[in-house]
PAZAPA-4460 file (N, C-alpha, C; in steps of 0.05 Angstrom, whole numbers, plus 32768, in hexadecimal, padded with zeros to 4 digits):
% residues 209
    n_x    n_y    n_z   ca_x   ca_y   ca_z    c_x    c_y    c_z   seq   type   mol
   840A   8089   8032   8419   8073   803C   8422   8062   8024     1      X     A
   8439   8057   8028   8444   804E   8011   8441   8037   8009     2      X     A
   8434   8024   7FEE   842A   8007   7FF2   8445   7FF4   7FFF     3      X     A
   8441   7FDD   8007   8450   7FCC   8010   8465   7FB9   8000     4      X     A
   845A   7FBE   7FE1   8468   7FBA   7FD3   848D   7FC9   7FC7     5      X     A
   8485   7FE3   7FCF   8499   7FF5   7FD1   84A8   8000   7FEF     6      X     A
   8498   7FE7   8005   84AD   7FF3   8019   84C1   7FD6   801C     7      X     A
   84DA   7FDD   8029   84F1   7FC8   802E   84EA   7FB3   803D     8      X     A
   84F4   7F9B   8037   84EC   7F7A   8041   84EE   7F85   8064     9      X     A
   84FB   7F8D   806C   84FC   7F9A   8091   84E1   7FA6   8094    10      X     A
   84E0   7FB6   808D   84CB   7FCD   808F   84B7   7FBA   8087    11      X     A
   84AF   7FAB   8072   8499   7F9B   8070   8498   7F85   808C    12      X     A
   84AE   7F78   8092   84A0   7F64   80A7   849A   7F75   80C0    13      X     A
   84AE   7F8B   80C5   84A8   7F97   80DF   848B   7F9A   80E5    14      X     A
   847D   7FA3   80CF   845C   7FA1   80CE   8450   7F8B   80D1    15      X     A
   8456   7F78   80C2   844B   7F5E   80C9   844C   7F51   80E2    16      X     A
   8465   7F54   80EE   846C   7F4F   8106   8453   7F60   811F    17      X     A
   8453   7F75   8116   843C   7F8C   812B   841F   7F83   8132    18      X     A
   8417   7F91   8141   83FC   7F8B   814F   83E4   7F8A   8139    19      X     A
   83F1   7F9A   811D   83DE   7FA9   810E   83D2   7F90   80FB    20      X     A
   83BE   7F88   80F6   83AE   7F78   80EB   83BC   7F77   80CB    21      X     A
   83C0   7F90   80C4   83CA   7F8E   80A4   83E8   7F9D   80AB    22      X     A
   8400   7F95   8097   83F7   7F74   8088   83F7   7F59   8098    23      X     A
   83EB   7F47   8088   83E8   7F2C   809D   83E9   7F18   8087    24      X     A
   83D2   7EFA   8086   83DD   7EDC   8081   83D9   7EF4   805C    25      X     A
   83C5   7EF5   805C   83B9   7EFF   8040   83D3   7F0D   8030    26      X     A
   83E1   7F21   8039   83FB   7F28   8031   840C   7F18   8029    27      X     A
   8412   7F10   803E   8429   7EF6   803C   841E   7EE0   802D    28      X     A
   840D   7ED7   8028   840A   7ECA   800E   8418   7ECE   7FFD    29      X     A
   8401   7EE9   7FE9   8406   7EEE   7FD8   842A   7EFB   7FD2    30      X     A
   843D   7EFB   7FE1   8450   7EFF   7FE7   8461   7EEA   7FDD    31      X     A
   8460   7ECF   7FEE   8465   7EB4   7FDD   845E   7EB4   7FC7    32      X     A
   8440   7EB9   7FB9   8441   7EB1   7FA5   8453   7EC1   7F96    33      X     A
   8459   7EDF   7F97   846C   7EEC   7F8B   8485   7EE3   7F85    34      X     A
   848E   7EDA   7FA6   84AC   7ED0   7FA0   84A8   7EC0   7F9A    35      X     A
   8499   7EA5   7F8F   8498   7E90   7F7D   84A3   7E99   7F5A    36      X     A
   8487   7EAB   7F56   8484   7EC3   7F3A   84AC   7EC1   7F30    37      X     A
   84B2   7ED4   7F48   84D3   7EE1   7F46   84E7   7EC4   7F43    38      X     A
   84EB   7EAB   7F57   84EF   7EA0   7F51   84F7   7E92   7F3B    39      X     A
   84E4   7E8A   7F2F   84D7   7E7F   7F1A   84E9   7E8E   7F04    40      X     A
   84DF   7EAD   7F01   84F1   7EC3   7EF2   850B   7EC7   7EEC    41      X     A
   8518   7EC1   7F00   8535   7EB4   7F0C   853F   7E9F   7EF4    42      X     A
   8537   7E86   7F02   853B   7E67   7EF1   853A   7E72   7ED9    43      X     A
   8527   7E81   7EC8   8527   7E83   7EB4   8538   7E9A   7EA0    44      X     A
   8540   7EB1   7EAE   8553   7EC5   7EA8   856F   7EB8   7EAB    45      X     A
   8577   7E9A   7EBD   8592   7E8F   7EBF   858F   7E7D   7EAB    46      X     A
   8582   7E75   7E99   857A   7E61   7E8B   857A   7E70   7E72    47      X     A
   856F   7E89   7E67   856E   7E8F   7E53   858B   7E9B   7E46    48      X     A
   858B   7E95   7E26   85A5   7E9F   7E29   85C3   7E84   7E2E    49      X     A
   85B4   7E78   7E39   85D3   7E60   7E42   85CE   7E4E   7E21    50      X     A
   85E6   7E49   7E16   85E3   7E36   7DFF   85DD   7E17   7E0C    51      X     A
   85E8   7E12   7E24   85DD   7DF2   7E27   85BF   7DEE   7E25    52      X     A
   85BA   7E03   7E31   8592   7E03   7E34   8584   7E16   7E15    53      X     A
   8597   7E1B   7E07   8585   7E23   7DE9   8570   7E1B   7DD8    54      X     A
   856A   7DF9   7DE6   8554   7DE8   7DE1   8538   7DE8   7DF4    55      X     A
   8540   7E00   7E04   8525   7E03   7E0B   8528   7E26   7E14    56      X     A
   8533   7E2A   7E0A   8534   7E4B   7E06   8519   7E60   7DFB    57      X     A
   8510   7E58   7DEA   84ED   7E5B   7DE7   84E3   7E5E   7DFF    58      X     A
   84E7   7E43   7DFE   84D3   7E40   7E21   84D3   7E43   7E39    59      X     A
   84EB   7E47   7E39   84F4   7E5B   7E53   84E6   7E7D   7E4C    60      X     A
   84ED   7E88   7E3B   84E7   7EA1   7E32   84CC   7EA4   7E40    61      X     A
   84BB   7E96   7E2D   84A3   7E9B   7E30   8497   7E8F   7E4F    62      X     A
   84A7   7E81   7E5F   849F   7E78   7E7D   84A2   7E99   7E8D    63      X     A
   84B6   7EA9   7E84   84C3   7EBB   7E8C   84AA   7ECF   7E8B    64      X     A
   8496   7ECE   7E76   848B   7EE5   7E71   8475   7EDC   7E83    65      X     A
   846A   7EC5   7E88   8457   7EC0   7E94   845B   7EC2   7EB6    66      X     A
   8470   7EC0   7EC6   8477   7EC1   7EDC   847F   7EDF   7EDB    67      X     A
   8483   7EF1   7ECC   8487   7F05   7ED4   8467   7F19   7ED2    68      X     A
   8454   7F0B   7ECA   8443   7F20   7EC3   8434   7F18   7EDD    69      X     A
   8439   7EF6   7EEF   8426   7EE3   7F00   8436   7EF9   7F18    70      X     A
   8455   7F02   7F19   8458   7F11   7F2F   8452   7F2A   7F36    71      X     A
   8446   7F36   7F1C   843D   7F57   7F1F   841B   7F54   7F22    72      X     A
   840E   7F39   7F1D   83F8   7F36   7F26   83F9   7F34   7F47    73      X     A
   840F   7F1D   7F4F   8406   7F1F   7F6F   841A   7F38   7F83    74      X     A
   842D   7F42   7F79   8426   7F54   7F7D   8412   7F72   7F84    75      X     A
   8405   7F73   7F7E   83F0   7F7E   7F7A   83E1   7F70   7F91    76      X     A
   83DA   7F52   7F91   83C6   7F48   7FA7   83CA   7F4A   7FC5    77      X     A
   83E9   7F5C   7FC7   83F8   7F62   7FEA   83E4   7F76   7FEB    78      X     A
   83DB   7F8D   7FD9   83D4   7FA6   7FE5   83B0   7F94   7FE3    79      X     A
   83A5   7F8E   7FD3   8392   7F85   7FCB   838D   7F77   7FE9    80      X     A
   8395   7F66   7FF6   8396   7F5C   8009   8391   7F6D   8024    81      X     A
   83A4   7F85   8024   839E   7F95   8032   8380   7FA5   803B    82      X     A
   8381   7FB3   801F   8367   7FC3   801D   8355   7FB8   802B    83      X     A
   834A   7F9E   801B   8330   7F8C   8021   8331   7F8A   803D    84      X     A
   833B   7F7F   804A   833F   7F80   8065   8339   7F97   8079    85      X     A
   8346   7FAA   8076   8343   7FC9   8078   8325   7FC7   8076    86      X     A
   8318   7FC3   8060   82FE   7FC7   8059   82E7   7FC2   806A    87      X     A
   82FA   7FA2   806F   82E1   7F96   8082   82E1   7F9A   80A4    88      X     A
   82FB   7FA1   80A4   82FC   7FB5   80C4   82EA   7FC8   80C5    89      X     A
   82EC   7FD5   80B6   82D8   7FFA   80AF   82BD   7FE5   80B4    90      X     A
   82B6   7FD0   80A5   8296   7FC8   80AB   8296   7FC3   80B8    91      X     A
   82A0   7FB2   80D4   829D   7FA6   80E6   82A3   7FBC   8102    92      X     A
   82B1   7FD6   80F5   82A8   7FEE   810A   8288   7FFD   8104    93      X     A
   8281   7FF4   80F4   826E   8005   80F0   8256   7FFE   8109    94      X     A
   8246   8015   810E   8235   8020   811D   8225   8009   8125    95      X     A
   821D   7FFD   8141   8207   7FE8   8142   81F3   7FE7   8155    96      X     A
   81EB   8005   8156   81D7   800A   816C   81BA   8005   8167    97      X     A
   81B4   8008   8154   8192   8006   814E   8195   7FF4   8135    98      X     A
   817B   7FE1   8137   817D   7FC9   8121   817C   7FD1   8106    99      X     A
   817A   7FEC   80F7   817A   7FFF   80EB   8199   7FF6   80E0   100      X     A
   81AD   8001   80F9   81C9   8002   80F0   81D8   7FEB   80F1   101      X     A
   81CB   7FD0   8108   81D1   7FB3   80FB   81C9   7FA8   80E4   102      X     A
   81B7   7FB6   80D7   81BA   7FA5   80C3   81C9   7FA8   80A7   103      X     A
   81D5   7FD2   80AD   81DE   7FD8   8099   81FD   7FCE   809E   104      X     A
   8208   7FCF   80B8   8219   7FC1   80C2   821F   7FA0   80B2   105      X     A
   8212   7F93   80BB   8216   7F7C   80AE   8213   7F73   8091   106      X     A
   8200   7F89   8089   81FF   7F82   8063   8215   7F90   805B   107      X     A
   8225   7FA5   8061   824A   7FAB   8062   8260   7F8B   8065   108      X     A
   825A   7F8F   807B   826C   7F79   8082   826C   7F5B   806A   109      X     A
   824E   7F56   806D   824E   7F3A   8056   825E   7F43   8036   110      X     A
   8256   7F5A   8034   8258   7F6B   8010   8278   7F61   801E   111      X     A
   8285   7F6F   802C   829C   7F70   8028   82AF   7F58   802D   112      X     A
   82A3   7F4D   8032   82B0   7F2A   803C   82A6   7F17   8021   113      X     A
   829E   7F20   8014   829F   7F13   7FF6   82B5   7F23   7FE3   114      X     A
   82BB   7F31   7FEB   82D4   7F3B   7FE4   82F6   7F2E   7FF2   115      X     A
   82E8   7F2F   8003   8307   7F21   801C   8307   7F07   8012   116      X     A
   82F2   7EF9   8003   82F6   7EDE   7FFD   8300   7EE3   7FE0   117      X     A
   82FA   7EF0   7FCF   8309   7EED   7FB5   831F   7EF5   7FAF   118      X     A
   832F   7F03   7FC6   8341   7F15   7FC1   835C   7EF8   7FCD   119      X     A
   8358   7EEB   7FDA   8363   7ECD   7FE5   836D   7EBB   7FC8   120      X     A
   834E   7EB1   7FC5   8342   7EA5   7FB3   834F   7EA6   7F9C   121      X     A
   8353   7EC8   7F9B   8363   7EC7   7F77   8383   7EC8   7F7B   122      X     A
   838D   7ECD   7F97   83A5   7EC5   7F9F   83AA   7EA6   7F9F   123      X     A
   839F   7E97   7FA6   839E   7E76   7FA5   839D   7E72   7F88   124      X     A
   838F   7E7E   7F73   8392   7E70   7F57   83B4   7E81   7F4E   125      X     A
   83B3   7E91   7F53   83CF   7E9F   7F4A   83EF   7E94   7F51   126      X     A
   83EB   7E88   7F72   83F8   7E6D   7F7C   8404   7E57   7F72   127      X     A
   83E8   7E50   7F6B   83DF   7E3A   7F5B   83E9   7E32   7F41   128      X     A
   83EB   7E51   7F39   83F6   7E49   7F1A   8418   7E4C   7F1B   129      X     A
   8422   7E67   7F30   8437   7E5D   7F30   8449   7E42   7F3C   130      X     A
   8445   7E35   7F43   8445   7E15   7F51   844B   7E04   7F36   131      X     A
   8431   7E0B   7F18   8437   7DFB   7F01   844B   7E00   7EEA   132      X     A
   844F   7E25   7EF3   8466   7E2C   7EEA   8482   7E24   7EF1   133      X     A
   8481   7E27   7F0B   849F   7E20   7F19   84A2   7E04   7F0F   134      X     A
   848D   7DF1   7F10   848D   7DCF   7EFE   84B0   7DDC   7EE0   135      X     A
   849E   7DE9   7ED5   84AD   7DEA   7EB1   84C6   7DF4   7EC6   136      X     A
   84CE   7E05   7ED2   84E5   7E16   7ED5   84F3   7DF4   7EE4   137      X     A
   84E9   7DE9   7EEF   84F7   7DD5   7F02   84FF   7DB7   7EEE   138      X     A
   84F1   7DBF   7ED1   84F6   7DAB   7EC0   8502   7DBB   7EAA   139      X     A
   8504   7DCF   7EA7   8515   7DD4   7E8E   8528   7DE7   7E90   140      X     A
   8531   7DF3   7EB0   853F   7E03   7EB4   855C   7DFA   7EBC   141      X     A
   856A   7E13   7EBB   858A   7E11   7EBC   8591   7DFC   7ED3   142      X     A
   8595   7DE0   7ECF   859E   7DD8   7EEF   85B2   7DE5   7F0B   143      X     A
   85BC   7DFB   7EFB   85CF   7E0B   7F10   85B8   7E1C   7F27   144      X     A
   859F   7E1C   7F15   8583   7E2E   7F30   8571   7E16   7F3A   145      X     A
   857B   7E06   7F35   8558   7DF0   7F2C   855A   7DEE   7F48   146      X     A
   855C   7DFE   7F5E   8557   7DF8   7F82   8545   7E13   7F80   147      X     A
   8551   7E1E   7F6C   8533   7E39   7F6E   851F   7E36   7F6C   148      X     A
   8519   7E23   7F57   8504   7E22   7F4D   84F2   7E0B   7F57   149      X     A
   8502   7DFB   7F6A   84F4   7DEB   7F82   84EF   7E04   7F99   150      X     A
   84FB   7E17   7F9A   84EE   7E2C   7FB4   84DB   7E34   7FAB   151      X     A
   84DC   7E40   7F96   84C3   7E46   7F7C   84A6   7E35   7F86   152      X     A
   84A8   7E19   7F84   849A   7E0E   7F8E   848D   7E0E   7FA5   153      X     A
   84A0   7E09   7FB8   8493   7E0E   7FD0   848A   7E2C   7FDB   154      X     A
   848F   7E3D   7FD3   848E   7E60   7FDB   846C   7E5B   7FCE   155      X     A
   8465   7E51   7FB7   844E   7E52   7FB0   843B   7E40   7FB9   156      X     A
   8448   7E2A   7FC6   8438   7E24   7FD2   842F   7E29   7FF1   157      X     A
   8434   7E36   7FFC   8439   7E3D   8014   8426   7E55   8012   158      X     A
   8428   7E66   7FFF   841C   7E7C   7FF3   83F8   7E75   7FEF   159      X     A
   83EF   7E5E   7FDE   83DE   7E49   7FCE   83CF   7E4D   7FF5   160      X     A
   83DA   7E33   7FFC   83D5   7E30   8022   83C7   7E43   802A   161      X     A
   83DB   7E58   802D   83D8   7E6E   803B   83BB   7E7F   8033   162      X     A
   83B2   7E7E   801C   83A8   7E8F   800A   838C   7E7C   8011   163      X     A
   8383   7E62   8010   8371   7E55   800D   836A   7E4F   8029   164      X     A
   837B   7E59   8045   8369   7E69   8061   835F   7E6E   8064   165      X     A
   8365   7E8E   8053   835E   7EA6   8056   8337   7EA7   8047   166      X     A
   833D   7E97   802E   831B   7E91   8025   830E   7E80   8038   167      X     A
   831D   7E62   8048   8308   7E5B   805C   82FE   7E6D   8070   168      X     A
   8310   7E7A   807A   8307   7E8D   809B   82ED   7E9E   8091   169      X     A
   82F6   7EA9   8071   82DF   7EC1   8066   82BF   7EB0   8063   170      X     A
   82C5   7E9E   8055   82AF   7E8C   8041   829A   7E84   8066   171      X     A
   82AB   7E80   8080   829B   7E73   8091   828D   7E84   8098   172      X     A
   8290   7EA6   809E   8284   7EB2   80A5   8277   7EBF   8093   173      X     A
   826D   7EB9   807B   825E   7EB7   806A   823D   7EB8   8067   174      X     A
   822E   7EC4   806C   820F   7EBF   8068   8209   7EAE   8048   175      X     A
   820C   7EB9   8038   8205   7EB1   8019   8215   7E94   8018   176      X     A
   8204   7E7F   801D   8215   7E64   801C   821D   7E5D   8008   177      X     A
   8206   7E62   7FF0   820B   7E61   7FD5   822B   7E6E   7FC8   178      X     A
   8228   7E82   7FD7   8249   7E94   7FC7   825C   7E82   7FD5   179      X     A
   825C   7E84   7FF4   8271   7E72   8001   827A   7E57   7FF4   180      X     A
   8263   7E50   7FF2   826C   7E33   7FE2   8272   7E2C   7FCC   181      X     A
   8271   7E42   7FB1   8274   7E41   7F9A   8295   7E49   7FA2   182      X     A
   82A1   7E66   7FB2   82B8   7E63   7FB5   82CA   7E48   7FC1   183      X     A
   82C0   7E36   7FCF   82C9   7E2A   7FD8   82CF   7E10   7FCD   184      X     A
   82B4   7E18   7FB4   82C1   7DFA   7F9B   82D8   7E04   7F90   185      X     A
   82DC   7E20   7F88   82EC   7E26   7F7C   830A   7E28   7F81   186      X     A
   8305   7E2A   7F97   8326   7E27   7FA0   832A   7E04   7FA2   187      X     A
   8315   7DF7   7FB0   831D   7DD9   7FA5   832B   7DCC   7F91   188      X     A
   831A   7DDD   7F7C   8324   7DD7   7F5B   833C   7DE0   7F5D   189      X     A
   834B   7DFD   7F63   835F   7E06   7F68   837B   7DFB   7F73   190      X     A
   8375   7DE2   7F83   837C   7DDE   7F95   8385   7DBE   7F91   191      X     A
   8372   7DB4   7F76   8376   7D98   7F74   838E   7D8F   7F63   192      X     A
   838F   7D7D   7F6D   83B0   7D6B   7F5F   83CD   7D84   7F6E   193      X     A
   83C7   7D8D   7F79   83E1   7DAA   7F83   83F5   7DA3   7F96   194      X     A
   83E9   7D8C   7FA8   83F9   7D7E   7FB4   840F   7D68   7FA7   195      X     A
   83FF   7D60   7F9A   8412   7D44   7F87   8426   7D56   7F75   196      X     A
   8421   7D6E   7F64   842B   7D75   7F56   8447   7D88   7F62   197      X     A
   8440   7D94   7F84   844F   7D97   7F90   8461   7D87   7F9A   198      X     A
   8460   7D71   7F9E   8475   7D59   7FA9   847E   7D51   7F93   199      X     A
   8476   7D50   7F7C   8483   7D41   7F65   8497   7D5B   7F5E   200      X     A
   8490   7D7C   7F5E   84AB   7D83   7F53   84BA   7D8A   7F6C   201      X     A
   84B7   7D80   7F81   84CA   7D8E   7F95   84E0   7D6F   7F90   202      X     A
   84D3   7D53   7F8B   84DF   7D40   7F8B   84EE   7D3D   7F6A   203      X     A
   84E9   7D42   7F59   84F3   7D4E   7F3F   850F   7D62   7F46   204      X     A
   8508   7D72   7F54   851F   7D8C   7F5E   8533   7D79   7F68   205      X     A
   8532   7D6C   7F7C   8548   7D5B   7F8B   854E   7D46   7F78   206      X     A
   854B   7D41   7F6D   854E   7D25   7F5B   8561   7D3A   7F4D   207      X     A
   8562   7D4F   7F40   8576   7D5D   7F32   858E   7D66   7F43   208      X     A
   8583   7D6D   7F5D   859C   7D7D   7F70   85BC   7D6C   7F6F   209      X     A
***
């Protein structure tokens, strides 16, 4: 079967749209954060190159390299998203007739839901960072895109959202409180000042439009 990254925007929602569990929120996250990534990529390929913007031509460059390596990372986190999931279906079919096979049953299921939580988790920091990227592209990019790079913004954050769910729903059904809650600082941290810094460049963006 072919990853989801290589089938057409149709063919991908038609799935999403379906009864079928995968793909779902965890996909589509990391999806936004992509089209944030591309975005981002955008502003900066219309920007490089122009002599009015030659004074920050460096720094576009190098924003370029970092949003393109942040979209082949979340890329990667659509199928990553998948799997894990997948995974923890298979545990939660597993056998539960004798306390023998509940308990191998459930020490599956926990192993693998510490997985369903980091695989979110590292989608929300990946978010996260594109959100502070799209910031530079929305302050030093071509004003003919600078509405991209406010979508930029919001695609990642929506993505960020979406992504930091998917670790509550996991982290609650959690035995190991200790792990739950060490994830759960961590996306805090992840997660702090993201709002302010989101309204300041979406309000930055319009102040240029």
């Amino acid at each position: 079967m072919s990853e989801i990254k290589d089938k057409a925007v149709e063919v991908y929602l038609d799935e999403l749209a379906s009864a079928s569990a995968t793909p779902g929120g965890g996909s589509a996250a990391a999806l936004m954060g992509a089209q944030s990534a591309a975005l981002i990529s955008m502003v900066c390929n219309l920007t490089i190159g122009k002599p009015k913007y030659s004074d920050v031509e460096a720094d576009m460059q190098a924003l370029l390299l970092k949003s393109e390596a942040l979209r082949q990372t979340l890329m990667g986190m659509i199928k990553a998203d998948v799997d894990v999931f997948n995974r923890l279906m298979t545990a939660y079919g597993l056998a539960k007739e004798s306390d023998a096979d509940k308990l191998i049953r459930s020490q599956a299921i926990q192993s693998v839901l510490k997985d369903a939580t980091e695989v979110p988790l590292a989608c929300a920091r990946a978010c996260a960072e594109a959100i502070v990227l799209s910031r530079d592209a929305a302050n030093k990019g071509n004003l003919a895109v600078i509405s991209d790079a406010g979508a930029a913004t919001m695609s990642a954050y929506g993505g960020l959202k979406s992504a930091a769910l998917n670790v509550y729903i996991n982290t609650a059904s959690l035995k190991d409180r200790d792990f739950a809650e060490a994830k759960l600082a961590e996306l805090k941290t992840i997660m702090a000042n993201i709002e302010g810094l989101v309204t300041d460049t979406y309000e930055l963006v319009k102040a240029k439009l």
